[in-house]
VEXLO-110907 format. One line per 5 residues: number of its first residue (from 1); for each residue x, y, z of C-alpha. Coordinates in pm, 1 decimal. Example, Ala and Ser with C-alpha at 12.3 -4.5 7.8 and 13.67 -1.06 7.14 Angstrom:
BEGIN
1	1230.0 -450.0 780.0 ~ 1367.0 -106.0 714.0
# end
This chain:
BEGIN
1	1033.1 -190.4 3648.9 ~ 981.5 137.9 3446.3 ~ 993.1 446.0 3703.4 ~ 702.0 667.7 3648.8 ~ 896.8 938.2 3497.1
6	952.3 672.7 3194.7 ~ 602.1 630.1 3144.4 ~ 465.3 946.3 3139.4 ~ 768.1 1027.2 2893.5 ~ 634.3 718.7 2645.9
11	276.8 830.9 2706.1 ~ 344.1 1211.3 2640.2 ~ 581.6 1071.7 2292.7 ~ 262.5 883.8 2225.8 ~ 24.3 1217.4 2228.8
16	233.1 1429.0 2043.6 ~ 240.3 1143.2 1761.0 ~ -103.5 1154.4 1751.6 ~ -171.3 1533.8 1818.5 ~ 79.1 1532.4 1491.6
21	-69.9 1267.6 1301.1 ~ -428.3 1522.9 1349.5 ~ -210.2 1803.0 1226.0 ~ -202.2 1730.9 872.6 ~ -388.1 1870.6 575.6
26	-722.9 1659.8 374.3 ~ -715.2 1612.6 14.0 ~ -1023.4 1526.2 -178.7 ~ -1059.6 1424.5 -551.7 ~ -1403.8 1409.2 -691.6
31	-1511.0 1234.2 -1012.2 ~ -1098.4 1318.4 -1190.6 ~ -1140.5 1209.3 -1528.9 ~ -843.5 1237.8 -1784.7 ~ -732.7 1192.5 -2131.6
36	-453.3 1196.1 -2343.4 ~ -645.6 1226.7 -2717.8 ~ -893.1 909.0 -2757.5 ~ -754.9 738.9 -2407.7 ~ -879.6 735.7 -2126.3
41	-613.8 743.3 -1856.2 ~ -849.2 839.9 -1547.9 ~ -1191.0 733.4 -1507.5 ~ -1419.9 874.7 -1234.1 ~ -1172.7 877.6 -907.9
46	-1365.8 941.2 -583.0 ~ -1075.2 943.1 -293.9 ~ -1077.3 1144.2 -16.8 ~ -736.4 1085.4 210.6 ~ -748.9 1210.6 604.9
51	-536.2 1489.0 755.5 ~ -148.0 1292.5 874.3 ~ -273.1 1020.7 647.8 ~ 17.0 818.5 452.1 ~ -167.8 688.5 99.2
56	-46.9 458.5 -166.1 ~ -126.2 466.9 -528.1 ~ -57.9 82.4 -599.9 ~ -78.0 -90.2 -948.5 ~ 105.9 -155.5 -1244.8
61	289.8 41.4 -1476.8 ~ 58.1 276.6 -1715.4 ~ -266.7 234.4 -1450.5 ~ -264.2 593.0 -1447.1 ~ -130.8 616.9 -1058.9
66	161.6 875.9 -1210.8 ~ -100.9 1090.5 -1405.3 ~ -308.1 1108.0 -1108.1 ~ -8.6 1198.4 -870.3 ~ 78.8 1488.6 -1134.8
71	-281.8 1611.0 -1153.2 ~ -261.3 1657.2 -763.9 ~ 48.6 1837.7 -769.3 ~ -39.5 2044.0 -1022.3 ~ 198.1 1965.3 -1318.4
76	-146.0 1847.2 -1504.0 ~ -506.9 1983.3 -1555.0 ~ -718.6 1666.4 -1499.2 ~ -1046.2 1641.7 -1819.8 ~ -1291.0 1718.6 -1553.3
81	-1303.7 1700.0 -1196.6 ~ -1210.3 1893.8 -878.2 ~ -941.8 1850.2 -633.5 ~ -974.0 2013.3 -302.2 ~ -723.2 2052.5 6.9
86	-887.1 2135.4 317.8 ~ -1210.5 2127.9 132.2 ~ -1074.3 2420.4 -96.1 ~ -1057.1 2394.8 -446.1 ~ -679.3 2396.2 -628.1
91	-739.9 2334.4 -975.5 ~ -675.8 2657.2 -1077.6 ~ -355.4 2707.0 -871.7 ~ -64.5 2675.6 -1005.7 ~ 193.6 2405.8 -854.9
96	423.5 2620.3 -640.0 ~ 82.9 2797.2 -511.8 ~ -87.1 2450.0 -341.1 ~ 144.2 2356.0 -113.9 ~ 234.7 2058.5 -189.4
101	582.0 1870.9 -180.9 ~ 768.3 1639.8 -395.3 ~ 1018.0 1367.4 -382.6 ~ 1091.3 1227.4 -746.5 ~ 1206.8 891.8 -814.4
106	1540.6 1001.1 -865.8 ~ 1555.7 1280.7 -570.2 ~ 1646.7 1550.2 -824.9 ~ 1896.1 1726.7 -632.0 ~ 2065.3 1990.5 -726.9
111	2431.8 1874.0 -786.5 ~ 2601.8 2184.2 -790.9 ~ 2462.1 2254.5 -463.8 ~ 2563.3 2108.7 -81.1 ~ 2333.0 1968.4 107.5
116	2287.0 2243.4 303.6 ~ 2162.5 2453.3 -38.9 ~ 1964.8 2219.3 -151.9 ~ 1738.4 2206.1 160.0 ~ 1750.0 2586.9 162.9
121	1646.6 2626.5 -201.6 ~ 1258.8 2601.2 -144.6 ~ 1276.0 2873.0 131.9 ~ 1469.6 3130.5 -56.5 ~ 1246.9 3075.3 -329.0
126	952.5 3123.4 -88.1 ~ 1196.6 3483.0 1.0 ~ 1205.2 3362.4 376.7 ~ 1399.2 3579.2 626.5 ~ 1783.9 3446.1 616.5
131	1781.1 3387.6 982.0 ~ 1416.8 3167.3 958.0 ~ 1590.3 2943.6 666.0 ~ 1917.4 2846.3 877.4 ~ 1681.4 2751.8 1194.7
136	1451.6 2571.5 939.2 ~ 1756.8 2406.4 752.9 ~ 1952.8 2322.3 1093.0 ~ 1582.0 2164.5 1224.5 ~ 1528.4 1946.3 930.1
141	1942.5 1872.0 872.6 ~ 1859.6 1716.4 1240.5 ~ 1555.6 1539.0 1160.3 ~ 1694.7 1322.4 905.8 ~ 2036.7 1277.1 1128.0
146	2261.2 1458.6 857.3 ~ 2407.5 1746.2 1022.7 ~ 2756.8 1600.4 977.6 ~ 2719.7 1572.0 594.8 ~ 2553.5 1938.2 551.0
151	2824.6 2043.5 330.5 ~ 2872.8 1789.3 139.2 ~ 2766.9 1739.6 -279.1 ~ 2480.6 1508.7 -348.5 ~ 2762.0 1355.1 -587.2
156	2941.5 1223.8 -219.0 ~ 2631.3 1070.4 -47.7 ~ 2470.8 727.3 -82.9 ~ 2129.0 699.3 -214.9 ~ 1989.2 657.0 149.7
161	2140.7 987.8 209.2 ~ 2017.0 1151.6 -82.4 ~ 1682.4 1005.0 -55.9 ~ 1647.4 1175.0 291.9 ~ 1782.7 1503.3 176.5
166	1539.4 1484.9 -114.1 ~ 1282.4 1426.8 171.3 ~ 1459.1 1713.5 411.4 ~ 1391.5 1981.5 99.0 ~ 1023.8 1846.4 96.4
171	956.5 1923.1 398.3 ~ 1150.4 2211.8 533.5 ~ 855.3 2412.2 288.9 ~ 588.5 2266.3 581.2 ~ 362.2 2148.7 255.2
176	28.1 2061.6 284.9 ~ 54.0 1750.0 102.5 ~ 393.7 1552.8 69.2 ~ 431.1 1340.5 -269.9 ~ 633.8 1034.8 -325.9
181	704.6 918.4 -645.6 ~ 845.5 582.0 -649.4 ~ 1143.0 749.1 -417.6 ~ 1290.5 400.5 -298.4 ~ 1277.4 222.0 -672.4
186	1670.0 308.6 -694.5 ~ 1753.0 172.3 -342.6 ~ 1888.0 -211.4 -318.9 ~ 1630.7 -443.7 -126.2 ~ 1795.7 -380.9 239.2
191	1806.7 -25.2 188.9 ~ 1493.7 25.9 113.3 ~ 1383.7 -176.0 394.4 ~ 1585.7 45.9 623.4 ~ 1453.1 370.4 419.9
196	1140.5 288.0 411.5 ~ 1051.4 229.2 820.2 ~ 1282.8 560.2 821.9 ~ 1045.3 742.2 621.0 ~ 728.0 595.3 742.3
201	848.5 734.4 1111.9 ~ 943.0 1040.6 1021.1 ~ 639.2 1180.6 815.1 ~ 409.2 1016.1 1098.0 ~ 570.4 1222.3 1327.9
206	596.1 1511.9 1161.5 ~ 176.7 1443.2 1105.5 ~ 217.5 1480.0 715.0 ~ -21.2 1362.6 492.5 ~ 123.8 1185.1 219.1
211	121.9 990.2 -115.9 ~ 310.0 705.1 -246.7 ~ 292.4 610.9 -609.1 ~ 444.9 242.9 -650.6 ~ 446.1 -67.1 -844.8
216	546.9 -251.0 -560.8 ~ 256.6 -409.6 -319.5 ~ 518.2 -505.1 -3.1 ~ 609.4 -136.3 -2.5 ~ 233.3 -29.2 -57.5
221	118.0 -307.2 214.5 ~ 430.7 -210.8 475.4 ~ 406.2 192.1 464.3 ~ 45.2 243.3 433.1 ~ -265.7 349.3 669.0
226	-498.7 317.1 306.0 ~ -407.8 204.1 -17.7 ~ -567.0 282.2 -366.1 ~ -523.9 -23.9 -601.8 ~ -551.8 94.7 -966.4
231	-577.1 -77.0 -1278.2 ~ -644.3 70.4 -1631.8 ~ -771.5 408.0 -1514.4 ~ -946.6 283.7 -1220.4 ~ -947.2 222.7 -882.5
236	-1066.5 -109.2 -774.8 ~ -1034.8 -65.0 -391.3 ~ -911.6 223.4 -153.0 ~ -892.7 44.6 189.4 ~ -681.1 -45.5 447.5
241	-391.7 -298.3 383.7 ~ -515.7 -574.4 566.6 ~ -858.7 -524.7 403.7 ~ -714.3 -536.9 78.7 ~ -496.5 -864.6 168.3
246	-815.3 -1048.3 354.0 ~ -1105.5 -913.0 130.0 ~ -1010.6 -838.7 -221.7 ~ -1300.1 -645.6 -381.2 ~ -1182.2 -757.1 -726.3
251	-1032.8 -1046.2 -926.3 ~ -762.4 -772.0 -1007.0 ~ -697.5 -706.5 -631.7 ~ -662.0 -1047.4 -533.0 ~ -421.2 -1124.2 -795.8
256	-238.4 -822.2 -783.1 ~ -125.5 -822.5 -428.0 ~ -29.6 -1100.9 -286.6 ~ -70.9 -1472.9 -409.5 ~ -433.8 -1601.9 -434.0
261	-625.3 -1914.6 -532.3 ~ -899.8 -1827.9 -774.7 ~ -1171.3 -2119.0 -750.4 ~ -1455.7 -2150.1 -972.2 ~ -1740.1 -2206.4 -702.2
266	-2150.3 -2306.5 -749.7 ~ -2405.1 -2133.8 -446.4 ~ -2540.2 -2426.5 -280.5 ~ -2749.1 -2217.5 13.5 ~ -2700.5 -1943.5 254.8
271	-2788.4 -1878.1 589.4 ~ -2706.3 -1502.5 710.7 ~ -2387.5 -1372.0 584.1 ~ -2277.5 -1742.1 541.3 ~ -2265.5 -1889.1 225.2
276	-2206.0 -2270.4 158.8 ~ -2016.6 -2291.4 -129.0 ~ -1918.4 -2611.7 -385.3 ~ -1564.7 -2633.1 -529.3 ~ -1397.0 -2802.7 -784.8
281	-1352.9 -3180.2 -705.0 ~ -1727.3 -3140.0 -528.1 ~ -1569.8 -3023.6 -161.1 ~ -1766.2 -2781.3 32.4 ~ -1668.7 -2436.2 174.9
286	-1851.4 -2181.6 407.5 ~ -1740.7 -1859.9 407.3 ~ -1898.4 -1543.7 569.0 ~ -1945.3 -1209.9 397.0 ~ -2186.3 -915.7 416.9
291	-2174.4 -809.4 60.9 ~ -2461.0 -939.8 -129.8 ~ -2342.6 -1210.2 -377.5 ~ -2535.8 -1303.6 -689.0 ~ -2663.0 -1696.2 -688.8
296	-2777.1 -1742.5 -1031.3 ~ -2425.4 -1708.8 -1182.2 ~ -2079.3 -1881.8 -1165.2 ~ -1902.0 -1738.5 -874.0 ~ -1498.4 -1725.9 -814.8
301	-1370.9 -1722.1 -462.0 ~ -1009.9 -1592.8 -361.4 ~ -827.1 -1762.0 -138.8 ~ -493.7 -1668.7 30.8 ~ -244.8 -1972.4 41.6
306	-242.7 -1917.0 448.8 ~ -569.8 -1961.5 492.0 ~ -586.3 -2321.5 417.7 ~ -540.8 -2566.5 661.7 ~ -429.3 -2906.1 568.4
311	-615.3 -3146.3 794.2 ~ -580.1 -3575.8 749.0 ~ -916.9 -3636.1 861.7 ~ -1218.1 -3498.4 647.4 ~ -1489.6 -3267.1 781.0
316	-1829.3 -3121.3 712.7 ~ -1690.7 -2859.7 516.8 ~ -1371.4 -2894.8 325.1 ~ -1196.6 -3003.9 -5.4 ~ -1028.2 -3374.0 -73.2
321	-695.7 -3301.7 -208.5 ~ -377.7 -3488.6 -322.0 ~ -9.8 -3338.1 -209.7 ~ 168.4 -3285.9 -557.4 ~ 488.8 -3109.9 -506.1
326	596.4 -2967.9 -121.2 ~ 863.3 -2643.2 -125.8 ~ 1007.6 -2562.7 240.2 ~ 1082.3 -2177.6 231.2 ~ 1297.1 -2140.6 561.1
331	969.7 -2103.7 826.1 ~ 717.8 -2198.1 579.5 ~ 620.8 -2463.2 336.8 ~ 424.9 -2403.5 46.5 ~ 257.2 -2682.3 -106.4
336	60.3 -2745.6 -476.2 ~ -240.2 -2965.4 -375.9 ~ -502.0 -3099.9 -652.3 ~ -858.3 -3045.3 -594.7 ~ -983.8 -3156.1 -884.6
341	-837.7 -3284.5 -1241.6 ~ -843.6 -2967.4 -1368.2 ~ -782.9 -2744.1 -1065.8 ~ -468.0 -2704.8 -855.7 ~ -396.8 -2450.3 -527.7
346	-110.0 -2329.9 -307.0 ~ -100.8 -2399.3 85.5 ~ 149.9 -2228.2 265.7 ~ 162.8 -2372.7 653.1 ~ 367.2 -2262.4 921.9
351	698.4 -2548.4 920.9 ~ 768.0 -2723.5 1245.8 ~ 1099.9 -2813.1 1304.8 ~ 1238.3 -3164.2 1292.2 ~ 874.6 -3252.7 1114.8
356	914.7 -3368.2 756.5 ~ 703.7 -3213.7 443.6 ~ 382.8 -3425.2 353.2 ~ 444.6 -3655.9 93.7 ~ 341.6 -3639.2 -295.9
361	79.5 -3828.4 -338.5 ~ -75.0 -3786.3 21.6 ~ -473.8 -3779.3 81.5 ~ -541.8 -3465.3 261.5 ~ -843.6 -3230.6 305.4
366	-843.6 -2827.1 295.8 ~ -1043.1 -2654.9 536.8 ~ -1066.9 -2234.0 618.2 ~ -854.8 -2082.1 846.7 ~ -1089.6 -1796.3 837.1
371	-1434.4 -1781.8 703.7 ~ -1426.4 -1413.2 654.6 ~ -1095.4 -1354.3 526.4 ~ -1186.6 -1438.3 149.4 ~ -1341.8 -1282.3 -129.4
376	-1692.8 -1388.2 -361.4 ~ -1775.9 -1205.9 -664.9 ~ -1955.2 -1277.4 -996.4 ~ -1704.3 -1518.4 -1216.3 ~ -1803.8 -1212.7 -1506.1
381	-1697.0 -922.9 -1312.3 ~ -1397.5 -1059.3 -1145.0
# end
C-alpha cells in the first residue's frame, strides 16, 4: 500500500497542475474578418480560448487556420475585428510587444548558435539582467531534459531535440500565449507520438495557454482540451474533442475527422429529444438530440463506424443489411455492409479472438450503440 507521505505528494503534484493550468493568460477574437484582394480568407471568427487552455486550429490546407494564427501573433492586421488577451485589446501592438511565443514548423533555430544561445536569445533581446538569463536558461535547459546537450549546434541534435529547444526559447520569454505552428509535421510517426505527449505535459504544467495549427485530426483529437475545425474561412465547430468525434455539427466535421457514414434519412415522428428516423433500405433508427431538427426536408445523419452494432436477430429499431467484404485490422474488424441497393456503410466491431469474420453474403441487422452519439442536420446545409 501507498504510505501517506506518497499520497499527499500525488495530491499536492495534482494542485499545482491545476493551480498552473489557472495560471495562464485568455485570448479572445471577436468577429476577425480578413482578405487578401477579392478573397475572403476569414469570415466572422468568434473564439474565446480559457487561461492554461491548449487549442487546435484543425482543417485543411488554405482554411485560413495559418492566417488566423499570424493575425494573433501579430505578423498580420486582420480586415476588421479585435483580438484581446486578458480582455485587453492587441491589435495595435506590435508582435514582440503582446507576449506571445512561437514555435514554427521548422523550429527556426539559429544555427550559428548552441543551444544554450538560442534559448538565451529572447531574453537578451528583452535586455534581461545576465545573471536572470543563466537561471532562466539553466531552468528551462532542465525542463526539457537537455542540460547535457546545452552546448551543442542545432546542426548536432535530432529533430525531437530541436523541436524542444525550439519550445525551451518559447517559453523561457514566460509569453502570454504560446503558438504552434505545425511543429511536429517534420517528425516521423513514433516521434511525434513521443513529442507530442512530451509537449502536451509540459505546457500543462507549466499552465500555458496555447495554439496548435494542424492538418492532422489524431494530433488535433490527442493534444487538445478544445478544438476549432475550419473550413474555407470558417469555423464549423469549436468544442471539445470528444464532442466533435460524437456530435459533428456539420457534414464537414463529420467527414473531416474521423470516418463517418452519411445516410440520407426521412422524419417519421418524434417524441422529446428522440427522433425516429427511416433509412435507406426502409430500417428504422432512433436517435436522441436536443438541437432542433427541421422535418419538412431531407435529413443526413452521421454515423461513426463504432457505433453500429451488428446483431443476427432483428429489432424494433434497426437496419437489414448484407455482409459484403470483412477487413480484420489487428483488434478490430471493419466491415462494408449494404443497406440498401444504392447505399453501403462501414462497421468496425471489437475482434474476439479465435472467432472468425462474418461471412459475405450474411443477413445481419445494424442497431445504435449510442443514441446520442450521432449527428442530424438539414441534407442542404450539411
Amino acid at each position: 500500500m501507498e504510505s501517506v507521505e506518497q499520497l499527499h505528494s500525488q495530491v499536492t503534484s495534482v494542485a499545482s497542475a491545476t493551480a498552473a493550468r489557472h495560471s495562464g493568460h485568455s485570448l479572445t477574437l471577436d468577429q476577425i474578418m480578413h482578405r487578401f484582394g477579392a478573397m475572403l480568407a476569414l469570415n466572422n471568427i468568434n473564439i474565446t480560448i480559457e487561461p492554461g487552455e491548449f487549442v487546435s486550429l484543425l482543417g485543411p490546407s488554405g482554411c485560413g487556420k495559418t492566417t488566423l494564427l499570424r493575425i494573433i501573433s501579430g505578423f498580420l492586421n486582420p480586415s476588421s475585428g479585435q483580438i484581446c488577451i486578458d480582455g485587453q485589446p492587441v491589435a495595435s501592438l506590435l508582435p514582440n510587444q503582446r507576449g506571445v511565443g512561437i514555435v514554427f514548423q521548422n523550429y527556426a533555430l539559429f544555427p550559428h548558435m548552441s543551444v544554450w544561445d538560442n534559448i538565451a536569445y529572447g531574453l537578451r533581446a528583452k535586455k534581461v539582467a545576465r545573471g536572470r538569463i543563466s537561471n532562466k536558461v539553466g531552468e528551462m535547459l532542465e525542463l526539457v531534459q537537455l542540460g547535457h546537450l546545452a552546448k551543442r549546434y542545432p546542426s548536432e541534435l535530432s529533430g525531437g531535440q530541436q523541436q524542444r529547444v525550439a519550445i525551451a526559447r518559447a517559453l523561457a520569454v514566460e509569453p502570454k500565449l504560446l503558438l504552434l505552428d505545425e511543429p511536429f509535421s517534420a517528425l516521423d510517426k513514433n516521434l511525434r507520438l513521443d513529442m507530442q505527449i512530451e509537449i502536451r505535459r509540459l505546457l500543462h504544467e507549466q499552465g500555458v495557454t496555447a495554439i496548435l495549427v494542424t492538418h492532422d485530426q489524431e494530433e488535433a483529437m490527442s493534444m487538445s482540451d478544445r478544438i476549432a475545425v475550419m473550413s474555407q474561412g470558417t469555423i464549423h465547430q469549436f468544442d471539445t474533442p470528444t464532442n466533435i468525434y460524437d456530435r459533428p455539427a456539420t457534414r464537414f466535421v463529420s467527414t473531416f475527422v474521423g470516418t463517418c457514414n452519411l445516410l440520407a434519412v426521412n422524419f417519421i415522428g418524434q417524441d422529446g429529444d428522440d427522433y425516429l428516423l427511416q433509412a435507406p433500405g426502409g430500417g428504422r433508427l432512433l436517435i436522441s438530440t436536443d438541437t432542433d431538427v427541421p422535418q419538412d426536408r431531407p435529413l443526413s445523419l452521421a454515423i461513426r463506424p463504432e457505433n453500429f452494432r451488428i446483431k443476427t436477430q432483428a429489432s424494433t429499431h434497426c437496419l437489414p443489411a448484407i455482409v459484403e467484404i470483412a477487413i480484420p485490422l489487428g483488434a478490430v474488424i471493419t466491415y462494408e455492409i449494404r443497406i440498401a441497393p444504392d447505399t453501403k456503410v462501414k462497421v468496425t466491431q471489437p475482434r474476439i479472438a479465435g472467432t472468425p469474420a462474418l461471412e459475405p453474403g450474411t443477413t445481419v441487422y445494424l442497431e445504435l450503440a449510442s443514441a446520442r452519439a450521432c449527428s442530424l442536420f438539414a441534407a442542404q446545409d450539411a
